[in-house]
N, C-alpha and C positions, 0 to 999 in steps of 0.2 A: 504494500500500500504506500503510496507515496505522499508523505505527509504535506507537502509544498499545494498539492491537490487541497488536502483538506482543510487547508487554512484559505486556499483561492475561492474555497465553495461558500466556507461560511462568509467573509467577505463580500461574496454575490450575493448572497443569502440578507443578508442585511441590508446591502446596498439597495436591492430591489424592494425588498420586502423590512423597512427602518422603524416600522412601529410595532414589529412582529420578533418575538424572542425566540430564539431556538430552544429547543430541546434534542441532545441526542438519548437513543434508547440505549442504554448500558446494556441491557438483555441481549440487543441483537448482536453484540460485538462487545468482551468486555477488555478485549486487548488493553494492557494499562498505557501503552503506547500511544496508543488512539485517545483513551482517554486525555491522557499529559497531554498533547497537541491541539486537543478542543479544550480542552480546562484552561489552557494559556491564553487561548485565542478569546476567550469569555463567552462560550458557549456557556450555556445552563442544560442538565439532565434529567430524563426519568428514570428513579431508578426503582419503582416499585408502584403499583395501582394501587388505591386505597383499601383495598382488603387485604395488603398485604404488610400493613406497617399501624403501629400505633404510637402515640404519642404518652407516655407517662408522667406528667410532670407533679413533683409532691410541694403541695402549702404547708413551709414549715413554721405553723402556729402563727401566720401575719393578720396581723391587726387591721389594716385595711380592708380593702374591696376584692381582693386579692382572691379568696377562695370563692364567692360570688361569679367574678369573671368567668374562673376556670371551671364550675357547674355552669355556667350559661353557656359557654362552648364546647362542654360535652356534651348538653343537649344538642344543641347545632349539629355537631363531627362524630360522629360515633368514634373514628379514632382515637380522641382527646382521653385519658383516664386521669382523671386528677384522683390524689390522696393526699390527706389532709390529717396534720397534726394538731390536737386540741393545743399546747404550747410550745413554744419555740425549743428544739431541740438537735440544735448546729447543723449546719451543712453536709457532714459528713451521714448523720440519721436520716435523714432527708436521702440520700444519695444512695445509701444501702436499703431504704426501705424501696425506693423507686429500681433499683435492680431487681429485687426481691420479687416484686411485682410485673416485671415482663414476662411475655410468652412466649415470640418469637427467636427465629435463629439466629439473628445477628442483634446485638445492640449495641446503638449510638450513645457514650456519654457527652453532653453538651452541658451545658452552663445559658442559663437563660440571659443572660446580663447583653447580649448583644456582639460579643467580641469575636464569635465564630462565623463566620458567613456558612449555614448550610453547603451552598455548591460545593464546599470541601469536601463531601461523603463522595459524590463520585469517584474522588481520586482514591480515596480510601478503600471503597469498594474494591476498584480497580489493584491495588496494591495487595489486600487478604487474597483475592483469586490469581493474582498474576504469580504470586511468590510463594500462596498453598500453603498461608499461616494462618493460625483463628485469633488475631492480632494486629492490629495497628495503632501504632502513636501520630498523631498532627503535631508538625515540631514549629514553634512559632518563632518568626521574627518581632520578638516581643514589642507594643505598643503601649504599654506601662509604663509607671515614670519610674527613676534610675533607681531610687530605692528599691521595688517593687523586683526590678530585674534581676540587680542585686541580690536580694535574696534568693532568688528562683534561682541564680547561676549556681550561690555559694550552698544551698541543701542539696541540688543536684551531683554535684559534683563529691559531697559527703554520701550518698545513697549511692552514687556507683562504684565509690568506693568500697562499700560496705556488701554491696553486689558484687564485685567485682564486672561491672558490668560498663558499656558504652551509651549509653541513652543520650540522647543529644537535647532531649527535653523532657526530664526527668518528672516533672510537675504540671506537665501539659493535662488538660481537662478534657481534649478534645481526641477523644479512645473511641476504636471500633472493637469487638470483642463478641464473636462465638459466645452466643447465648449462654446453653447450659455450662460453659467453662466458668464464663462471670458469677452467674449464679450459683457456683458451685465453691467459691471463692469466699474465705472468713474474712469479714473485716469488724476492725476494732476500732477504729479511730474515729471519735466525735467531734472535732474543731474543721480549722480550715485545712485540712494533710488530709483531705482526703484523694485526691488526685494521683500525690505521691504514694500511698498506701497499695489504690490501686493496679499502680505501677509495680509495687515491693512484690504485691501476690502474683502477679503477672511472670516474673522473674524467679520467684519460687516455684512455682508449677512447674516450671523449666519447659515454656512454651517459647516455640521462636518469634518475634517479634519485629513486624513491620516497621518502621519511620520513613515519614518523607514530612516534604514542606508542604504547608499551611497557611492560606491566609490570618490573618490577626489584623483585628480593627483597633484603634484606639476606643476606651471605656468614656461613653457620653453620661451615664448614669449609674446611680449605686455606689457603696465604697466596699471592699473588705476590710 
């Protein structure tokens, strides 16, 4: 396949057609190749119809309108599954109850805060099939401010130590992960380490493990 093509098509594709977004099917073609080449080019994909994906997102004990929203759009979405903590109970509880709670074969950890751009799973998809691991990291070009990075470099760098391990982004939120592996997975960690933890279990199971790059937005809202 000659990628120069497929960057020429999408190109036309837009040119002709400028108020119309592409979508490629991942299904018909999941070469990561192909993929990399349209992910560059800012293609958008589908990678799955709506009976085949659900959304889990868990309300940890918020005070606001917060759990309201997230029932008014699971009535809407039938994929929407919100769970809901009577009081706040860190991020980490939150994160391992909302794993607990998936069905499917693959699951996306994401962070709702806005810093992930979805289009990233394509690539990710792309990377678990092309390399035949139940595994992948998004390694970011951090958009945090310096302290924040800071940290993420200097615990990372302590945990692959401790791993003996290479992880180029040790604390990254943004994991694809083989269902029943995740789920099959102890965790303990109540604060903000829940990221890393995942990673720690990840690297004990002695599964191989994907990384590539990832877009990262800069954070418009919220604090940790």
């Amino acid at each position: 396949i000659d990628h120069n093509v497929l960057r020429h098509n999408l190109a036309q594709f837009r040119k002709y057609l400028p108020r119309v977004q592409p979508y490629y099917a991942v299904k018909a073609n999941s070469d990561p190749l192909i993929v990399k080449t349209l992910y560059e080019a800012g293609s958008s994909f589908d990678v799955a119809s709506l009976a085949e994906f659900e959304i889990v997102v868990c309300d940890d004990g918020s005070r606001d309108a917060t759990g309201a929203i997230l029932d008014a759009l699971a009535r809407e979405h039938r994929e929407v599954r919100p769970l809901h903590f009577a009081v706040n109970q860190g991020a980490a509880a939150a994160l391992t109850a909302a794993i607990a709670a998936t069905r499917f074969d693959w699951v996306l950890l994401i962070d709702s805060d806005g810093q992930f751009p979805i289009s990233n799973l394509a690539a990710m998809l792309a990377a678990v099939r092309g390399q035949r691991v139940p595994a992948a990291i998004g390694i970011r070009h951090k958009k945090d401010r310096l302290l924040a990075r800071f940290g993420t470099a200097s615990s990372g760098l302590v945990c692959n130590l401790v791993h003996r391990s290479a992880i180029r982004d040790f604390n990254s939120a943004f994991k694809l992960v083989w269902g029943p592996l995740l789920r099959a997975l102890d965790f303990e960690a109540r604060g903000m380490n829940y990221s890393t933890e995942v990673t720690s279990r990840l690297l004990e199971s002695g599964v191989p493990i994907a990384q590539l790059a990832i877009a990262h937005r800069p954070r418009t809202a919220g604090a940790s």
